[in-house]
ZAVONU-278750 format. One record per residue (C-alpha): residue in one letter; x, y, z. Coordinates in pm, whole numbers. Layout:
REM residues N
<r><code>A</code><xx>X</xx><yy>Y</yy><zz>Z</zz></r>
...
REM end
This chain:
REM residues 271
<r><code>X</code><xx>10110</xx><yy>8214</yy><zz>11690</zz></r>
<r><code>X</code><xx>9732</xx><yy>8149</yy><zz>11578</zz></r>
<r><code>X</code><xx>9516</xx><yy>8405</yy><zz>11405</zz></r>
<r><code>X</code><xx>9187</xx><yy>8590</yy><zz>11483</zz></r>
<r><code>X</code><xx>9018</xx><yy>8256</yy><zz>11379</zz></r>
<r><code>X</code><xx>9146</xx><yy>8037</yy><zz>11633</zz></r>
<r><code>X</code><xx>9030</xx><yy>8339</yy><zz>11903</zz></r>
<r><code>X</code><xx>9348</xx><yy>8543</yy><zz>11882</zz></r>
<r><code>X</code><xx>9451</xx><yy>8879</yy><zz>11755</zz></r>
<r><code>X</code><xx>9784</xx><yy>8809</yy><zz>11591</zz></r>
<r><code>X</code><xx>9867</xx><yy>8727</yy><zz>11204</zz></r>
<r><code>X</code><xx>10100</xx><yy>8356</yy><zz>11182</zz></r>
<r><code>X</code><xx>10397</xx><yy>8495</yy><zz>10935</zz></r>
<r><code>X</code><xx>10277</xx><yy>8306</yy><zz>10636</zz></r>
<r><code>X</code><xx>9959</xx><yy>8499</yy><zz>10640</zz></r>
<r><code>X</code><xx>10160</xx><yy>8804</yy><zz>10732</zz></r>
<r><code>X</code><xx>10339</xx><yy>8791</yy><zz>10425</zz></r>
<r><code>X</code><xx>10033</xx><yy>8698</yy><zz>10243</zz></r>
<r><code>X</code><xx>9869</xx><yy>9036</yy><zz>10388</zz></r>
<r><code>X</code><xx>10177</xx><yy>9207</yy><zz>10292</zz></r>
<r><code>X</code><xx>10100</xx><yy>9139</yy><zz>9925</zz></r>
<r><code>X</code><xx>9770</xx><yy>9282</yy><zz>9930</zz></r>
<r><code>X</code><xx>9888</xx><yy>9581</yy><zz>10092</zz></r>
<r><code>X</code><xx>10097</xx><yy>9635</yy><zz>9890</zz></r>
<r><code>X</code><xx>9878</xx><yy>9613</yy><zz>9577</zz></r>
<r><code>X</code><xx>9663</xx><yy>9869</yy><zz>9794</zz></r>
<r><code>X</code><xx>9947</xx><yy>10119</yy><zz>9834</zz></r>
<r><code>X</code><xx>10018</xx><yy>10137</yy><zz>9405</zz></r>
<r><code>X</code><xx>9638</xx><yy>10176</yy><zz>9392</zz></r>
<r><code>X</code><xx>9640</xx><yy>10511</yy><zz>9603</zz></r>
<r><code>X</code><xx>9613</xx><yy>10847</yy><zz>9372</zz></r>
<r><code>X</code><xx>9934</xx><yy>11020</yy><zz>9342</zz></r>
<r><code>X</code><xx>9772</xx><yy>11315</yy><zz>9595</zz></r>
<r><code>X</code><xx>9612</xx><yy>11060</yy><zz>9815</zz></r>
<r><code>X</code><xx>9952</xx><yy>10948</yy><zz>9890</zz></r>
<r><code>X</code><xx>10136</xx><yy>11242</yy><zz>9850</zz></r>
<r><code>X</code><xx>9924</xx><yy>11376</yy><zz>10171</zz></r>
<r><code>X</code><xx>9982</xx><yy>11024</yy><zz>10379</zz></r>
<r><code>X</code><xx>10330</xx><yy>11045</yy><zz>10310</zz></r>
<r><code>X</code><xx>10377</xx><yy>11438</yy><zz>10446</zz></r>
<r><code>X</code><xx>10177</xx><yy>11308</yy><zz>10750</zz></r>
<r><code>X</code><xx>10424</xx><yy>11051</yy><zz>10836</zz></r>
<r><code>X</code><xx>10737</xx><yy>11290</yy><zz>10741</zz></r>
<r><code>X</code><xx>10567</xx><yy>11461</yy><zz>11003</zz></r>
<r><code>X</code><xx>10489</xx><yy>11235</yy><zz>11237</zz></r>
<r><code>X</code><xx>10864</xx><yy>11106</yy><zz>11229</zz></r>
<r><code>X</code><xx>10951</xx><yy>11450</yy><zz>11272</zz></r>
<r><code>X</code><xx>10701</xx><yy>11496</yy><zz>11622</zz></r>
<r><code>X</code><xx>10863</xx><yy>11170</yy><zz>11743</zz></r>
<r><code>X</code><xx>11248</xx><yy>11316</yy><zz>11647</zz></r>
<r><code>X</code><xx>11163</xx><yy>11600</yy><zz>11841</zz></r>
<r><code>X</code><xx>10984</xx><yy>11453</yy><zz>12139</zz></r>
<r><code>X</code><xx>11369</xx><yy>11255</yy><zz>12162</zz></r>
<r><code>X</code><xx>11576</xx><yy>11567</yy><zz>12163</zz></r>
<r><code>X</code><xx>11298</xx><yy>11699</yy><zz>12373</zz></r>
<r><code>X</code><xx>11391</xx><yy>11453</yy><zz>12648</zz></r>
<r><code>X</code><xx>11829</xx><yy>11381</yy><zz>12547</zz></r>
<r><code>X</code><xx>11826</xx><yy>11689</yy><zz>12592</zz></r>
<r><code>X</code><xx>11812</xx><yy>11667</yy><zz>13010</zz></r>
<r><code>X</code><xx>12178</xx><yy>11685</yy><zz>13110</zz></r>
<r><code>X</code><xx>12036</xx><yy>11505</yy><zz>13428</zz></r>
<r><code>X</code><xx>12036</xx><yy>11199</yy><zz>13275</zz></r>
<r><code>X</code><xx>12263</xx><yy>10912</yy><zz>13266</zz></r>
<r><code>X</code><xx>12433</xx><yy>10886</yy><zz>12890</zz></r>
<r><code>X</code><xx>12236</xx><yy>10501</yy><zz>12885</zz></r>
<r><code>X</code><xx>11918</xx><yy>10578</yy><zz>13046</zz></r>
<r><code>X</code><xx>11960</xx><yy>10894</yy><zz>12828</zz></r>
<r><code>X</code><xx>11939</xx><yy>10695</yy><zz>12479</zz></r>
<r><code>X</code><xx>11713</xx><yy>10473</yy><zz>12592</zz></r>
<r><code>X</code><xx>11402</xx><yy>10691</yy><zz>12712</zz></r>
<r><code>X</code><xx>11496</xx><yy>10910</yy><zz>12389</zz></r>
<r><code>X</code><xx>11437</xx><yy>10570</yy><zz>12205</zz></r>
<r><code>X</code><xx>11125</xx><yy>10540</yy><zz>12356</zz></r>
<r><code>X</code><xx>11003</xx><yy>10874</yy><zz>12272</zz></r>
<r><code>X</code><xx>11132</xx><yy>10810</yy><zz>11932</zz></r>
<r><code>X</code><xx>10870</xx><yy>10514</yy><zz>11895</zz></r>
<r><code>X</code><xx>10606</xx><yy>10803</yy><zz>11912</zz></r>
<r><code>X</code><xx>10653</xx><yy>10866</yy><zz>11497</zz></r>
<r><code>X</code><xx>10603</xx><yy>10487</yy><zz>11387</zz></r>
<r><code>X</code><xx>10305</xx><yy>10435</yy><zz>11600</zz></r>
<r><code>X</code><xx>10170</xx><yy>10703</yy><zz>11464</zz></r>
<r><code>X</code><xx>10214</xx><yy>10601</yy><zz>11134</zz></r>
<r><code>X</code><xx>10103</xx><yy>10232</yy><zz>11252</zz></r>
<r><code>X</code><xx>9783</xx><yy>10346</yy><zz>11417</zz></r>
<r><code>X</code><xx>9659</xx><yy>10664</yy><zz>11264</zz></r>
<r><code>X</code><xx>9770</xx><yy>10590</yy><zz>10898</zz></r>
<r><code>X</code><xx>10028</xx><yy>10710</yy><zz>10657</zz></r>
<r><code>X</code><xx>10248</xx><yy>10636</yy><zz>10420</zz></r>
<r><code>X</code><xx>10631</xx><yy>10591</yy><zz>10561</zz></r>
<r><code>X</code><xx>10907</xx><yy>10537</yy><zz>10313</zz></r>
<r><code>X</code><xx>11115</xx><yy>10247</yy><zz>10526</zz></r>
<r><code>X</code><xx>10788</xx><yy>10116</yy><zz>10540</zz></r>
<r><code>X</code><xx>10728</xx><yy>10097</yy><zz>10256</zz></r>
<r><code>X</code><xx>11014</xx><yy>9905</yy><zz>10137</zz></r>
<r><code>X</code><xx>10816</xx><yy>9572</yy><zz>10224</zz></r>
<r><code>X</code><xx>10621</xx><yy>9643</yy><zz>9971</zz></r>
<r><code>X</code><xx>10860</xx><yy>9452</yy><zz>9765</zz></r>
<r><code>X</code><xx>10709</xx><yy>9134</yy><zz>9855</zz></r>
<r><code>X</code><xx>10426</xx><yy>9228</yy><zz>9614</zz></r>
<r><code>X</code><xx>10694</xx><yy>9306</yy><zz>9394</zz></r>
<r><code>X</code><xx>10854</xx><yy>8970</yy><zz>9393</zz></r>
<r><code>X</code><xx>10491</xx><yy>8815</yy><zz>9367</zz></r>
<r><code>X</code><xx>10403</xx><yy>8945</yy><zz>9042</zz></r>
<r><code>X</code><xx>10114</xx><yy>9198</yy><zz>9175</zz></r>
<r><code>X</code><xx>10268</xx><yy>9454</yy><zz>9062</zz></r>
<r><code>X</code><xx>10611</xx><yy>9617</yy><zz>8850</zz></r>
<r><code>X</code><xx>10920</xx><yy>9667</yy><zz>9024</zz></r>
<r><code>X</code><xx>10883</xx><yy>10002</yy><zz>8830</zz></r>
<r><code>X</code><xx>10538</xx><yy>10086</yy><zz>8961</zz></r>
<r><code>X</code><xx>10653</xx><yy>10055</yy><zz>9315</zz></r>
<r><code>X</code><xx>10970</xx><yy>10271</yy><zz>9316</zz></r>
<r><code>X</code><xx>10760</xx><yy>10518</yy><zz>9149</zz></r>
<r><code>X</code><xx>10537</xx><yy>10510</yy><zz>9456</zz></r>
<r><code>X</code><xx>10857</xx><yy>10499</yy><zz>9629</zz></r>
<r><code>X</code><xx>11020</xx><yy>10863</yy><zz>9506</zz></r>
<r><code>X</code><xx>10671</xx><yy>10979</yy><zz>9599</zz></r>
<r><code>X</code><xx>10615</xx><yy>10880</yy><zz>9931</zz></r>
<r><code>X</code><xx>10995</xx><yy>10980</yy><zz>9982</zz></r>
<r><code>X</code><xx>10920</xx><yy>11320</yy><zz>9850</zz></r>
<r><code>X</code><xx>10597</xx><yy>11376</yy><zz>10065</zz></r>
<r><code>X</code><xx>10812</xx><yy>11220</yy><zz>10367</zz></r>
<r><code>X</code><xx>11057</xx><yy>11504</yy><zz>10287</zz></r>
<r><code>X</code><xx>10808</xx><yy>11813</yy><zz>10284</zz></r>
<r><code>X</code><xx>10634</xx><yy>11666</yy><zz>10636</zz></r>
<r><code>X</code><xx>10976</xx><yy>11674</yy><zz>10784</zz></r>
<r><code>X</code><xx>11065</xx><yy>11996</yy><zz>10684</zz></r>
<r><code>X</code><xx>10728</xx><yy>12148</yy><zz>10808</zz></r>
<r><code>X</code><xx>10781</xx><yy>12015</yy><zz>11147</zz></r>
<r><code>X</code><xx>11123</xx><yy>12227</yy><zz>11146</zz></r>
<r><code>X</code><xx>10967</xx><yy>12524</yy><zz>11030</zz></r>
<r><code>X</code><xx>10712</xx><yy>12488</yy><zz>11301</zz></r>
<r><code>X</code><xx>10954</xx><yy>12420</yy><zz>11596</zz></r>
<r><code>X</code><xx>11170</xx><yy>12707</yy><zz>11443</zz></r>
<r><code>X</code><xx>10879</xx><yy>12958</yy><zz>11522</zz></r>
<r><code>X</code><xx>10767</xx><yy>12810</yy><zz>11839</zz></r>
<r><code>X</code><xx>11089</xx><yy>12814</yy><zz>11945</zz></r>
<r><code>X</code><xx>11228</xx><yy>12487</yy><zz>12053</zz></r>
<r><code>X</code><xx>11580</xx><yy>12529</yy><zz>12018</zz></r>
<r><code>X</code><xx>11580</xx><yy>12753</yy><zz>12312</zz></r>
<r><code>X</code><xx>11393</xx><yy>12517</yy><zz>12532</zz></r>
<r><code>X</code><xx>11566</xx><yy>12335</yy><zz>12818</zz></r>
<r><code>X</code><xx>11799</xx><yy>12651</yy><zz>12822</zz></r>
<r><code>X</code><xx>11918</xx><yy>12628</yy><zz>12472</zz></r>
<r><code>X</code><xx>12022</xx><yy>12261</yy><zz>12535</zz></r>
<r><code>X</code><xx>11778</xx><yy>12110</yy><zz>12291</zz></r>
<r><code>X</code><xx>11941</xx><yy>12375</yy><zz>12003</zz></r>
<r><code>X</code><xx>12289</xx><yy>12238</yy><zz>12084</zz></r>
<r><code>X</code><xx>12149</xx><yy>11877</yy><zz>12082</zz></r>
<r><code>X</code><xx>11982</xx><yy>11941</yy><zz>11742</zz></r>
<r><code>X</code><xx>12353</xx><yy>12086</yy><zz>11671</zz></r>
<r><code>X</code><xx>12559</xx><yy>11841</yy><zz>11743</zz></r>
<r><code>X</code><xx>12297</xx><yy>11553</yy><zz>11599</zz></r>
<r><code>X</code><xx>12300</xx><yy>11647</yy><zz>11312</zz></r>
<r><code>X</code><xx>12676</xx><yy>11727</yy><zz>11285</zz></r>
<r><code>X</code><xx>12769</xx><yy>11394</yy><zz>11410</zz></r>
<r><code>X</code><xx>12507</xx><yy>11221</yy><zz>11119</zz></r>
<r><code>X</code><xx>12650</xx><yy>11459</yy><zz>10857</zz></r>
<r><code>X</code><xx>13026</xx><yy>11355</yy><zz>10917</zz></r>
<r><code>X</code><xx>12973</xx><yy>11021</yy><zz>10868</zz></r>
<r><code>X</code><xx>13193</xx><yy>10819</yy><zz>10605</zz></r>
<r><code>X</code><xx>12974</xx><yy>10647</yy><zz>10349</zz></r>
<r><code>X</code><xx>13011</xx><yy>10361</yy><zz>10393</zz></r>
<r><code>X</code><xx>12933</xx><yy>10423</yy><zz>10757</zz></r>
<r><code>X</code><xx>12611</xx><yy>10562</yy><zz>10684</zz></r>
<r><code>X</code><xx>12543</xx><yy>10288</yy><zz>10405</zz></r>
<r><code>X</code><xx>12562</xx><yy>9992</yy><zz>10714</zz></r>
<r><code>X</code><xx>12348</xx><yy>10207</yy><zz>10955</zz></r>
<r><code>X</code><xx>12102</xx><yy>10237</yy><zz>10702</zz></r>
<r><code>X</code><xx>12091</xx><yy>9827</yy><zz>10623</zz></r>
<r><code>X</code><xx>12051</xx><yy>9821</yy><zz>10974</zz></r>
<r><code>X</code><xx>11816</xx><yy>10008</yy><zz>11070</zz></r>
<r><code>X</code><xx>11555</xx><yy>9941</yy><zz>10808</zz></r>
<r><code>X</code><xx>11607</xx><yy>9588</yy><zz>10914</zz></r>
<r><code>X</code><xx>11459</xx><yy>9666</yy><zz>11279</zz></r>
<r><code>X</code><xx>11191</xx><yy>9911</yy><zz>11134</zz></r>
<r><code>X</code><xx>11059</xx><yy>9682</yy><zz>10851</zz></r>
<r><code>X</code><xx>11058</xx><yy>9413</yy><zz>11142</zz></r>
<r><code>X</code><xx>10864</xx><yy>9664</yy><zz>11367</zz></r>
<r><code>X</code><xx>10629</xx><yy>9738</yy><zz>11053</zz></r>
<r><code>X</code><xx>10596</xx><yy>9396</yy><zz>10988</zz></r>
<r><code>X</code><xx>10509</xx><yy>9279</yy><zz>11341</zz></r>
<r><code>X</code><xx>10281</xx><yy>9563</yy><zz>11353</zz></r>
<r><code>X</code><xx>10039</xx><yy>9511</yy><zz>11094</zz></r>
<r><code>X</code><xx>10033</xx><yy>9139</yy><zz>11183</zz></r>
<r><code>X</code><xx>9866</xx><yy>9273</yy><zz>11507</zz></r>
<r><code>X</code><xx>9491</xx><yy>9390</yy><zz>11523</zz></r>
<r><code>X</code><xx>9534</xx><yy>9612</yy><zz>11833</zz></r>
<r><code>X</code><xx>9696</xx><yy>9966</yy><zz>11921</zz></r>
<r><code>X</code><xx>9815</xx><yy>9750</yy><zz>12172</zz></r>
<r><code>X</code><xx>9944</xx><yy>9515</yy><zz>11935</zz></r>
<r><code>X</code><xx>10099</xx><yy>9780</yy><zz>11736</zz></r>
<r><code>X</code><xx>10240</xx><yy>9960</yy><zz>11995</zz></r>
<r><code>X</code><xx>10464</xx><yy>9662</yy><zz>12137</zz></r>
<r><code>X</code><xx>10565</xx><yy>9578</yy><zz>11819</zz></r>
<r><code>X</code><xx>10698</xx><yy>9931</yy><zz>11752</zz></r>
<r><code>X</code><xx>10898</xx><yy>9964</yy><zz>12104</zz></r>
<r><code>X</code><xx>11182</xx><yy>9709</yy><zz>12114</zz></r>
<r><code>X</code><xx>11299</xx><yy>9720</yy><zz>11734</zz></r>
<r><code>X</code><xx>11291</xx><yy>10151</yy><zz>11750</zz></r>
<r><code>X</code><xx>11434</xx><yy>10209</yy><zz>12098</zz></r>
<r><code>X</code><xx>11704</xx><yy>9911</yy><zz>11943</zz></r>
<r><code>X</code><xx>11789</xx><yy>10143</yy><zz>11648</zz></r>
<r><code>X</code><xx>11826</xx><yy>10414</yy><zz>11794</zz></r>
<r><code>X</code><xx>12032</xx><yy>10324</yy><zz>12085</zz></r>
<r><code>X</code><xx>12261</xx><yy>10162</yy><zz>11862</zz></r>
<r><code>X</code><xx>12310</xx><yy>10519</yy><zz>11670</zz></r>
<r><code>X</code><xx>12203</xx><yy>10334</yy><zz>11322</zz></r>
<r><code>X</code><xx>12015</xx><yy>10548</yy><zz>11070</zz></r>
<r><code>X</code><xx>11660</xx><yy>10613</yy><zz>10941</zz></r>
<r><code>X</code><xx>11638</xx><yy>10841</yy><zz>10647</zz></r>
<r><code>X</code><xx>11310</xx><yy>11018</yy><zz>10740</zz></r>
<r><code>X</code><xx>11437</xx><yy>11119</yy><zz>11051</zz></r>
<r><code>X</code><xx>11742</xx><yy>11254</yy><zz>10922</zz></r>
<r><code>X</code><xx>11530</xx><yy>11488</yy><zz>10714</zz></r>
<r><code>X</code><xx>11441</xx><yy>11669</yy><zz>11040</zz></r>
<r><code>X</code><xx>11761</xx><yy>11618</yy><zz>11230</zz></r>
<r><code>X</code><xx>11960</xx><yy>11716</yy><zz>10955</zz></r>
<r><code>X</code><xx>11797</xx><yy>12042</yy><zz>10837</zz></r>
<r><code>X</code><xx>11691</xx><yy>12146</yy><zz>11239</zz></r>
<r><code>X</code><xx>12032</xx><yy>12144</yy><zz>11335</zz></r>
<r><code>X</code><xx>12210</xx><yy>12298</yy><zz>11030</zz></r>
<r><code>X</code><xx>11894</xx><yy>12619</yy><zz>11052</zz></r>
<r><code>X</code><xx>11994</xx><yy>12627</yy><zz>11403</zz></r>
<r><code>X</code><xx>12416</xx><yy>12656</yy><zz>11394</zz></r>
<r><code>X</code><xx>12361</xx><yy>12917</yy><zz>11113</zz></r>
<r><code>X</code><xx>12180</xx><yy>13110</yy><zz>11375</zz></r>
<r><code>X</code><xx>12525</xx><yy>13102</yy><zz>11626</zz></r>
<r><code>X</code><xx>12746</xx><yy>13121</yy><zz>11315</zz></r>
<r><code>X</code><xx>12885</xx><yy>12750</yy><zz>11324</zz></r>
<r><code>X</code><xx>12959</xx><yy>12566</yy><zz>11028</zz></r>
<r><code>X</code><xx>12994</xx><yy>12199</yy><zz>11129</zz></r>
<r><code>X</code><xx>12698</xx><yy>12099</yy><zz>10939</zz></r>
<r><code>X</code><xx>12752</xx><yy>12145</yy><zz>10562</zz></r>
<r><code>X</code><xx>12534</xx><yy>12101</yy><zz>10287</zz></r>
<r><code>X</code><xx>12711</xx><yy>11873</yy><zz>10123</zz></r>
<r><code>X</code><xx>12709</xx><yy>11631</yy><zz>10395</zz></r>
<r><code>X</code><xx>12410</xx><yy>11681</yy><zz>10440</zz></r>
<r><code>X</code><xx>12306</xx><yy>11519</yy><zz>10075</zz></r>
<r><code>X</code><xx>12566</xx><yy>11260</yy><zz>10072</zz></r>
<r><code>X</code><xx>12452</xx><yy>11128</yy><zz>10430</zz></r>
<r><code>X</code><xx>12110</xx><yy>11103</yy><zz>10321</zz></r>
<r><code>X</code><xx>12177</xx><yy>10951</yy><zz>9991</zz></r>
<r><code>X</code><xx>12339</xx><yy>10666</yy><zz>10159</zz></r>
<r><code>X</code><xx>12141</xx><yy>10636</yy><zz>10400</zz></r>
<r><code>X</code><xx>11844</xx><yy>10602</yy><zz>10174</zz></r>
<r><code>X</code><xx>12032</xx><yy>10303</yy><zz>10003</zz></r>
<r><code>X</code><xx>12089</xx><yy>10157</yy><zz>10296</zz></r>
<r><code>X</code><xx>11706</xx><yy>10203</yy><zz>10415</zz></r>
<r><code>X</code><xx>11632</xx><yy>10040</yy><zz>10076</zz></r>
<r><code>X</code><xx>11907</xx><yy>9751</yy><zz>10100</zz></r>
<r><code>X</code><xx>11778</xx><yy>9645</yy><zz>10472</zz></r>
<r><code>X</code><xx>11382</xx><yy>9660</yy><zz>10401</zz></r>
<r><code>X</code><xx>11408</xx><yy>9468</yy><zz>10091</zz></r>
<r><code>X</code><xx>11613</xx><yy>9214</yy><zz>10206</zz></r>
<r><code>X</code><xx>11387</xx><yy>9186</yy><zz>10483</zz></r>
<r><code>X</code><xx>11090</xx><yy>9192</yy><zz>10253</zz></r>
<r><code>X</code><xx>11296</xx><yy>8903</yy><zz>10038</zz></r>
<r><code>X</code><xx>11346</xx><yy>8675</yy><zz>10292</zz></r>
<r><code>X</code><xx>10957</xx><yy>8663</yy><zz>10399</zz></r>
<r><code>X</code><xx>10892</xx><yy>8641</yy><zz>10052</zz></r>
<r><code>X</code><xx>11137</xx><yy>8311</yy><zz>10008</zz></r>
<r><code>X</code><xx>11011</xx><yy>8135</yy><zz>10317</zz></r>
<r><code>X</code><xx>10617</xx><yy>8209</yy><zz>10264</zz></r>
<r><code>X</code><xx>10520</xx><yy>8342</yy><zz>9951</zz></r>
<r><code>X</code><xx>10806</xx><yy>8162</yy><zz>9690</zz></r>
<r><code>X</code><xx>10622</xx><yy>7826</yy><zz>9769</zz></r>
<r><code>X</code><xx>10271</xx><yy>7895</yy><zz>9767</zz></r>
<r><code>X</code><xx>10305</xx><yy>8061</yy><zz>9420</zz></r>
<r><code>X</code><xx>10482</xx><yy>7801</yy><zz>9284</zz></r>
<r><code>X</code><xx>10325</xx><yy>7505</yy><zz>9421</zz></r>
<r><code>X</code><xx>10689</xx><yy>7418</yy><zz>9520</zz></r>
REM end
């Protein structure tokens, strides 16, 4: 794959990686309110693209596959936005641990800018809910998207640990690949077809991404305390995200890692 320089618009993986390392560097530059606003942005715009997928799972018309797979593709609406317009995505953001692992900056500076994005992540989320509470989605579709939202999140909030550890690994692993292919790309076009395949992959195989959960998770319990259910607790609520976030962490760092080993190791070294 050649670079602008040889008349294309795609980044080879060594300079990828290289990239990565800057970018990095960029994102522990931003102020703390800078990113705090990026980061409810793309809580937000994870949230838009959550919704646009129960929006269309939510059609009883559908064939179960054809089902996930179009709700996949609506899915991909939240990291294209992030890709194109800007903002600062937690999963993401665990490749910045190839800066890490280059010396530009501490391990502890970047999970300090970590806990912030993930915070600002968590407030965009939960604004998207409150919006789609008041505009009333859950009644939409004749009530099916509420007892989609339902039984989302119930399913999510039931899983063991351990379960929801390995989803994690591997779904960070597909978005940190999308991310990655993205930004080597100098197009929306670019950007866009790197975002399709690895987020319409995830989310057909039912494996987990931690900002999303912060909608799905708090839409669906809001909306079975309106009908009285109780199949989405609070406590499994927490413990699904914790573990997913460790997973989200486990799978973008490796990811991060292994570019690291094959591109950067040797260059720094001289090896």
């Amino acid at each position: 794959m050649a670079d602008s320089e040889n008349g294309t618009v795609m980044l080879p993986p060594a300079k990828t990686q290289a990239a990565f390392v800057h970018i990095g560097f960029a994102k522990t530059r931003l102020t703390r309110s800078r990113a705090f606003v990026l980061a409810v942005l793309a809580g937000m715009f994870v949230a838009l693209g959550a919704s646009f997928m129960l929006m269309v799972r939510a059609d009883s018309g559908l064939p179960p596959t054809i089902s996930l797979v179009l709700g996949g593709l609506a899915f991909c609406l939240g990291l294209f936005l992030v890709l194109v317009a800007g903002a600062e995505l937690f999963t993401g953001n665990c490749l910045m641990a190839i800066g890490a692992l280059d010396g530009r900056y501490s391990l502890a500076r970047m999970v300090r800018k970590w806990a912030l994005v993930y915070a600002g992540n968590a407030v965009g989320s939960l604004l998207v809910v409150a919006l789609l509470l008041l505009s009333d989605f859950p009644a939409m579709q004749g009530g099916a998207v509420g007892e989609l939202a339902c039984t989302v999140a119930a399913s999510k909030a039931s899983l063991s640990p351990l379960v929801a550890l390995s989803r994690g690994v591997l779904c960070n692993i597909l978005v940190c690949l999308a991310v990655w292919m993205g930004s080597a790309g100098k197009t929306v076009c670019d950007k866009l077809a790197a975002t399709i395949l690895p987020v319409v992959s995830f989310v057909v195989l039912g494996f987990e991404h931690s900002v999303a959960n912060m909608f799905f998770l708090p839409l669906g319990f809001i909306v079975q305390s309106a009908t009285g259910a109780a199949s989405v607790t609070v406590g499994g609520m927490l413990l699904n995200l914790l573990f997913v976030t460790v997973g989200n962490i486990i799978g973008g760092v490796a990811v991060a890692a292994a570019y690291w080993f094959v591109y950067g190791r040797d260059e720094r070294k001289g090896e």
